[in-house]
Every structure is written in structure tokens, then in C-alpha cells.
C-alpha positions as CSV (number, residue, x, y, z in Angstrom):
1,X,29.7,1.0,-13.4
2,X,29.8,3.5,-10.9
3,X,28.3,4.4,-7.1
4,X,24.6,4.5,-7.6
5,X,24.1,2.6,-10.6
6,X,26.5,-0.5,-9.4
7,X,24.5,-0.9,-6.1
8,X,21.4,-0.8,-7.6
9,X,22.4,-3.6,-10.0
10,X,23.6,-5.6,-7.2
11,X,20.7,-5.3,-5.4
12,X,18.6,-6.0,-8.0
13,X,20.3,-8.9,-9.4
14,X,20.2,-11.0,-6.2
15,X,16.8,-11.4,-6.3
16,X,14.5,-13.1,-7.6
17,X,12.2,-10.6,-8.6
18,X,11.3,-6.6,-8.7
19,X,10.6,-5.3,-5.2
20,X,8.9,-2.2,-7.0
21,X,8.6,-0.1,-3.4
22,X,12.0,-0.9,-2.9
23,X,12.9,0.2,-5.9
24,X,11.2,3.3,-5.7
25,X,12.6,4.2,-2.6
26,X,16.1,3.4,-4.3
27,X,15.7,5.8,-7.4
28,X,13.9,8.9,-4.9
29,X,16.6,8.3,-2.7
30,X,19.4,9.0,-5.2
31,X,17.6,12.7,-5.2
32,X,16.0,12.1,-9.2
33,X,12.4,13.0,-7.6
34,X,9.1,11.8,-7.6
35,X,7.9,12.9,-11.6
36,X,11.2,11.1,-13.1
37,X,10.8,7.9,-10.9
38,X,7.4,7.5,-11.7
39,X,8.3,7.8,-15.4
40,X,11.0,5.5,-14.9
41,X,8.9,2.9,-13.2
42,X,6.2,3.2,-15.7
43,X,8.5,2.3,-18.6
44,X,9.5,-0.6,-16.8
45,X,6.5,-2.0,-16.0
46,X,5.5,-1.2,-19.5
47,X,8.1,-4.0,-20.7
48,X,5.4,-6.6,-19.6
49,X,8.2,-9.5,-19.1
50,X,10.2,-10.1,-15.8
51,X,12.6,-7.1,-15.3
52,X,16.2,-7.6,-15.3
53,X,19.1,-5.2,-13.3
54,X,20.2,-4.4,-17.0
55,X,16.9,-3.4,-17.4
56,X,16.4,-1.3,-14.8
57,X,20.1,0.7,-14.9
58,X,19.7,0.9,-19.1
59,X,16.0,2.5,-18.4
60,X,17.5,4.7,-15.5
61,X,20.4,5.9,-17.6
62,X,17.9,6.7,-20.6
63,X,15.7,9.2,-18.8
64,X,18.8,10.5,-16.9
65,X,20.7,11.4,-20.4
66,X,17.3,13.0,-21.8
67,X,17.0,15.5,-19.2
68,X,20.3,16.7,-19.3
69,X,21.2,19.1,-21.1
70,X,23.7,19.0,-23.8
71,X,27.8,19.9,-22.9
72,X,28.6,23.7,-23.2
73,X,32.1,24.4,-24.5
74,X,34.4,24.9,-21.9
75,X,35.5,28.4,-20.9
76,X,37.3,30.4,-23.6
77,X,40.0,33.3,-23.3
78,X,37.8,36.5,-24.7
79,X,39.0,38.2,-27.8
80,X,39.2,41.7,-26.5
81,X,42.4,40.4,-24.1
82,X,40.5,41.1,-21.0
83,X,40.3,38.7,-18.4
84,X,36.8,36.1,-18.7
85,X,35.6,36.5,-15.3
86,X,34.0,33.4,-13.0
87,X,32.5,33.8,-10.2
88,X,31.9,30.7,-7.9
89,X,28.9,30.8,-5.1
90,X,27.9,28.6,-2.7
91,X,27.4,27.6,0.9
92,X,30.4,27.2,3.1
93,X,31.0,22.9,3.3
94,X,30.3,22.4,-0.4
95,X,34.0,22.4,-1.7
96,X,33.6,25.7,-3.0
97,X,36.9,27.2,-1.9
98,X,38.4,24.0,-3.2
99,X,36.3,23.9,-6.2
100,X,37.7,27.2,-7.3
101,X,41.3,26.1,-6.6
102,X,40.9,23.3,-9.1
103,X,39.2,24.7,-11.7
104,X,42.2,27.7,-11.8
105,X,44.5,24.3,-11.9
106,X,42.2,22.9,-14.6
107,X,42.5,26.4,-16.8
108,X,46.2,26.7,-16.5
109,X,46.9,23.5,-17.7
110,X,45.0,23.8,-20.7
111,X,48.0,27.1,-21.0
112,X,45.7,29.3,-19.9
113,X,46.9,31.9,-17.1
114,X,44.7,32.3,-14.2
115,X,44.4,35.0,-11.1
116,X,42.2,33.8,-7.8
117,X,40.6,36.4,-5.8
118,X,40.0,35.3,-2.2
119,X,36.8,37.3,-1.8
120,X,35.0,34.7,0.9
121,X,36.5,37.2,3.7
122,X,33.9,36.6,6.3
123,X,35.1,33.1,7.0
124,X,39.0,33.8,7.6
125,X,39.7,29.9,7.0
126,X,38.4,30.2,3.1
127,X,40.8,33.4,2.7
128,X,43.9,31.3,3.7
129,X,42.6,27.9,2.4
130,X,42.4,29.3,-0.8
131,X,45.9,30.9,-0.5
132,X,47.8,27.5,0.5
133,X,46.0,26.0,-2.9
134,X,47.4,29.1,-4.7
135,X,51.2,28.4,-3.3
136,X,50.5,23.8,-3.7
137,X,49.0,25.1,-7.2
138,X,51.2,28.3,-8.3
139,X,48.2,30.1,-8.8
140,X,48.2,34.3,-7.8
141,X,45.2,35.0,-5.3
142,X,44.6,38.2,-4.0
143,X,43.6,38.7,-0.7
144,X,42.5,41.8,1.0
145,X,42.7,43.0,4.8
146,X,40.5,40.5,7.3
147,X,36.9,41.3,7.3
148,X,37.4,43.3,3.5
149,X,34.8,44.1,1.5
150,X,34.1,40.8,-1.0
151,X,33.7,43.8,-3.4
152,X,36.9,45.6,-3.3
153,X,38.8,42.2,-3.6
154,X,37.4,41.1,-6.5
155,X,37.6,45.2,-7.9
156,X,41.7,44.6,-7.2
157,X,42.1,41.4,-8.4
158,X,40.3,42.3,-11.8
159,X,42.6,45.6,-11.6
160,X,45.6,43.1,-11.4
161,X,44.3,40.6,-13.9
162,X,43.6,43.5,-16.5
163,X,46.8,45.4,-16.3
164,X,48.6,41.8,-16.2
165,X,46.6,40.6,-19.4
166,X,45.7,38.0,-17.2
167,X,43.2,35.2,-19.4
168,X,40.7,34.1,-16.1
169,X,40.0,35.4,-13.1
170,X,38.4,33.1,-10.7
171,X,36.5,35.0,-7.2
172,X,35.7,32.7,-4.6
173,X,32.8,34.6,-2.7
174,X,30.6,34.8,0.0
175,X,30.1,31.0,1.9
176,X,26.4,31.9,3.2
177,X,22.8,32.3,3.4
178,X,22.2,33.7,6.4
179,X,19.0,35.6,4.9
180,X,18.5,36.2,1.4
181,X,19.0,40.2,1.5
182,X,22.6,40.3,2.5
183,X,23.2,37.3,-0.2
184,X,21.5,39.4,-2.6
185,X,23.0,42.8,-1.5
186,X,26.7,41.4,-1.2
187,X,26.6,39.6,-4.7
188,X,24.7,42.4,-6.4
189,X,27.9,44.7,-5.1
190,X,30.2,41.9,-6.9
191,X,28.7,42.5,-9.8
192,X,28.4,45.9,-9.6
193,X,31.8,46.6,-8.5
194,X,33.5,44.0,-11.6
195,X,31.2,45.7,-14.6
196,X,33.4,48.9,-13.3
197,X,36.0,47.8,-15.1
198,X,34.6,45.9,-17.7
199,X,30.5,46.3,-18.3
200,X,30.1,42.4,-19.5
201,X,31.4,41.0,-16.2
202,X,30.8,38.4,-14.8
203,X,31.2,36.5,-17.8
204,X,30.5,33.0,-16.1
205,X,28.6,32.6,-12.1
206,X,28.7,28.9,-10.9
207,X,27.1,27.7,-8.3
208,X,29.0,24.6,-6.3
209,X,27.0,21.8,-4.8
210,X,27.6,18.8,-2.8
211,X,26.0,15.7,-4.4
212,X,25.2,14.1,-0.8
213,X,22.8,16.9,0.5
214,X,20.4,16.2,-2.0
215,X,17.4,18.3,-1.8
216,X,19.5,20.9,0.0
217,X,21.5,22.0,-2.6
218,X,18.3,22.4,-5.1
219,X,16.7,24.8,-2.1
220,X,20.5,26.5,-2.3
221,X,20.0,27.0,-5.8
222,X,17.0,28.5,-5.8
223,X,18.2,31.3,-3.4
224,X,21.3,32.0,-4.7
225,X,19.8,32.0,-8.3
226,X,18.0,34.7,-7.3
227,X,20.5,36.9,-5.8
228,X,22.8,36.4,-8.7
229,X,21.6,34.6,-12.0
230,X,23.6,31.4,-12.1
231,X,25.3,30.0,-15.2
232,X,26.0,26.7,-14.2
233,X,27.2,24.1,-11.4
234,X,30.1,22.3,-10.4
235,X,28.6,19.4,-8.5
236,X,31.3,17.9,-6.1
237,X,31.7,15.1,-3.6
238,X,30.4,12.6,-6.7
239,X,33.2,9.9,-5.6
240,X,30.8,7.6,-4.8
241,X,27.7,8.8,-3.0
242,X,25.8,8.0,-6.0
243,X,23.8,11.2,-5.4
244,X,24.4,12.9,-8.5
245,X,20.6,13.0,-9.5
246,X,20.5,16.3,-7.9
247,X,22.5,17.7,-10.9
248,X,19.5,16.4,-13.5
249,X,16.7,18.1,-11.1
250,X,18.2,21.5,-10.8
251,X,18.6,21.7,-14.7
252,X,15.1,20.6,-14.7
253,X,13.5,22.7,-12.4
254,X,16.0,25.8,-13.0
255,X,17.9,25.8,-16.1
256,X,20.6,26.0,-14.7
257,X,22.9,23.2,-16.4
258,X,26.0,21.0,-14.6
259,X,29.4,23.3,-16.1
260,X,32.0,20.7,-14.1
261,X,32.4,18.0,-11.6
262,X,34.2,16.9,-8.9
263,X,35.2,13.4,-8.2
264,X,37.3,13.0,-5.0
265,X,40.0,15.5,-3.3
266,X,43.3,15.5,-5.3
267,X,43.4,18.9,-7.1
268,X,43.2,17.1,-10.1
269,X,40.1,15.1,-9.6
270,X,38.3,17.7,-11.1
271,X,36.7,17.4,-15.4
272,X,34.3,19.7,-17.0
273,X,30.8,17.8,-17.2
274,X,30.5,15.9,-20.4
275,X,26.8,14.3,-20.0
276,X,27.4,11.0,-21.5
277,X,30.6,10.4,-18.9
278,X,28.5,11.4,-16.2
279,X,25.7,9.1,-17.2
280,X,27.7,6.1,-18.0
281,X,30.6,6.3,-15.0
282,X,30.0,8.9,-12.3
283,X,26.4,7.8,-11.2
């Protein structure tokens, strides 16, 4: 039993009865909001017998597997031979630069080759960062001049991946919300500049949060979903805040569904989301 669901057990099994506020407090304070508590509470009180921990973490786990969605196949090479394009978003301190390092790891060694494009040029740290992953790695990243257009990276990367026959290419973009029009106006351009080359890309847009920040990273959904539709999440930092609620209220409240997740900071610590694993062992 894992972070969240282990210390609630605890908790709950060394007393001698239900402190319900308590409890409450618990369940809001692992970020799965006020509707799904209440629900949760509800069906516990509903029992009409003394509640046990098991009680508690089987009804928790229940609601938490209905409102996730089901697990979407992982990433697949395309059949015309040109490169499947991910981008990955977020706000700088998520793990996004590192996110995008080990999901390239996690594609190439399913045999699949893999070019990054180090297009979070604003922040000079994330353009090298993501180059000494590509060297621990032996992943390709493209970098362009300091201060380059995010654009015209990701425009020569794709250029490199196509004429290489390359499988993925991975662009680590902007780290920033500084106000929602640039965000919009430098992602658009992203988008813009890839469907040059090839009219269906982006083929996958994922959006990297970090399970402590709770509420945050629903508010950072919400804008970046709007400057570029998101396909999914990578939800990181899940090695034991217990936080991982947040991925269930996103999906709810945007659709947008948990694509992988990140577990602690080895490279390989890193597994596509598979809902009943993340309901039985990572909350």
C-alpha cells in the first residue's frame, strides 16, 4: 500500500472510532475535492455498522477507479514512416524537462528511435538540462542558438527526424505562464510551424504536473489547455506525496486523461499510467 492510502489506514486504524472531520480533511487534502469526498463519505456512512481502515481505503479506491478513465494504448510508430510527434508543456519546476528525457528513454527501449528537441529556449538551464540527459541517455536533441525561436527548433528537429526516418520526436517547450497570450501565441507558432512539414502534427500534447501542488496544477491545466488542446498528462513527483488525486480531478473537470507517470528521479522511474496500478500502488 502506497503514500496516501498507507497513512490513511494507519491513521485510521489506531483509533477507536471514525473522526469524520478528520477524515474529510484527509481525503480534500489529497486534492480529490469536495463533490468526490462527499460521495465518498456518504457511502461510508451509508454502511450503517462501525467503519473499518479497510473500509474506508476499499471505498476510496472504488470511486477513485470509477472516475478514471480507462488506459489508452501507448504511443505507436505511424504507418506513413513519419515521425509521431509529442509535445510536452508545462510550468518550469514540474519535471517537465526531465519528464521528456524519460519518456524518449522509455520509447527507445521499447526499440523505438527517438529525437528531442530542446525548444524551452527562454530558460537556458532547460536547453542544457535536457542535453546532459540526451548524452546520460544517448538520445539526439537539437538545440538552437540562445534565445531561438521555440518554433524554429522544433521546425529543425522535425526536419532532422523526417529525413532520418526518425519514429518519435519529443519537443520540450516553453516553461511559463507569464500571461496567457504569449502562452497561446508561442504554442500556436509550434503548432503552426510542425503541420509545415507534416499537416497532422502534433500527433500527441502532454501536459506535465507535479502531484504535490495540488490545486495548482488543475488551474495550469486549464490555461495551457486553452492555448494548446492537451492530450494527456504525465503526473510526476508521485513517490510518495500521496497527492495523486489531482490526476482523477483534471480528467474530471477537463477530459484531459493521465498518459504516464512519474515515480521518483532515476530516468527509469518513469511507466505509462495503467489505472488499476495507479489505484492499487501509487496512491
Amino acid at each position: 500500500m502506497a503514500g496516501f492510502f498507507k497513512s490513511l489506514f494507519n491513521k485510521i486504524t489506531n483509533r477507536a472510532e471514525i473522526d469524520w472531520d478528520e477524515l474529510e480533511s484527509d481525503l480534500i487534502s489529497a486534492d480529490l475535492g469536495i463533490r468526490q469526498t462527499t460521495a465518498i463519505l456518504d457511502e461510508l456512512r451509508d454502511l450503517g455498522r462501525d467503519i473499518s481502515a479497510d473500509d474506508v481505503v476499499a471505498t476510496t479506491r472504488r470511486h477513485l477507479a470509477k472516475r478514471l478513465p480507462a488506459d489508452s494504448p501507448p504511443p505507436a510508430p505511424r504507418a506513413d514512416g513519419k515521425p509521431f510527434v509529442i509535445l510536452v508543456v508545462g510550468v518550469n519546476g514540474t519535471g517537465k524537462t526531465t519528464s521528456s528525457a524519460k519518456l524518449g528513454l522509455w520509447l527507445q527501449k521499447r526499440g523505438h528511435s527517438v529525437i528531442m528537441a530542446a525548444a524551452d529556449t527562454f530558460r537556458a538551464a532547460a536547453v542544457e538540462q535536457l542535453q546532459r540527459w540526451g548524452e546520460r541517455l544517448n538520445l539526439p536533441v537539437v538545440k538552437g542558438s540562445p534565445n531561438a525561436d521555440p518554433s524554429s527548433v522544433c521546425f529543425s528537429a522535425h526536419q532532422k527526424a523526417i529525413a532520418a526516418g526518425t519514429e518519435f520526436l519529443i519537443c520540450d517547450t516553453a516553461g511559463r505562464i507569464h500571461t496567457r497570450h504569449n502562452l497561446m501565441e508561442e504554442l500556436g507558432k509550434i503548432r503552426r510551424t510542425l503541420a509545415k512539414q507534416d499537416e497532422t502534427a502534433p500527433h500527441l500534447t502532454l501536459l506535465v504536473v507535479d502531484a504535490t501542488t495540488g490545486s495548482n496544477a488543475l488551474n495550469q491545466a486549464k490555461e495551457f489547455h486553452k492555448a494548446s488542446p492537451l492530450d494527456g498528462l504525465i503526473v510526476t513527483k508521485l513517490d510518495g506525496s500521496g497527492k495523486g488525486g489531482i490526476a482523477v480531478t483534471i480528467h474530471e473537470q477537463l477530459g484531459i486523461a493521465p498518459r504516464f507517470i512519474g515515480t521518483g528521479e532515476e530516468p527509469e522511474a518513469f511507466a505509462i499510467f495503467e489505472k488499476e496500478r495507479f489505484v492499487q500502488e501509487v496512491l
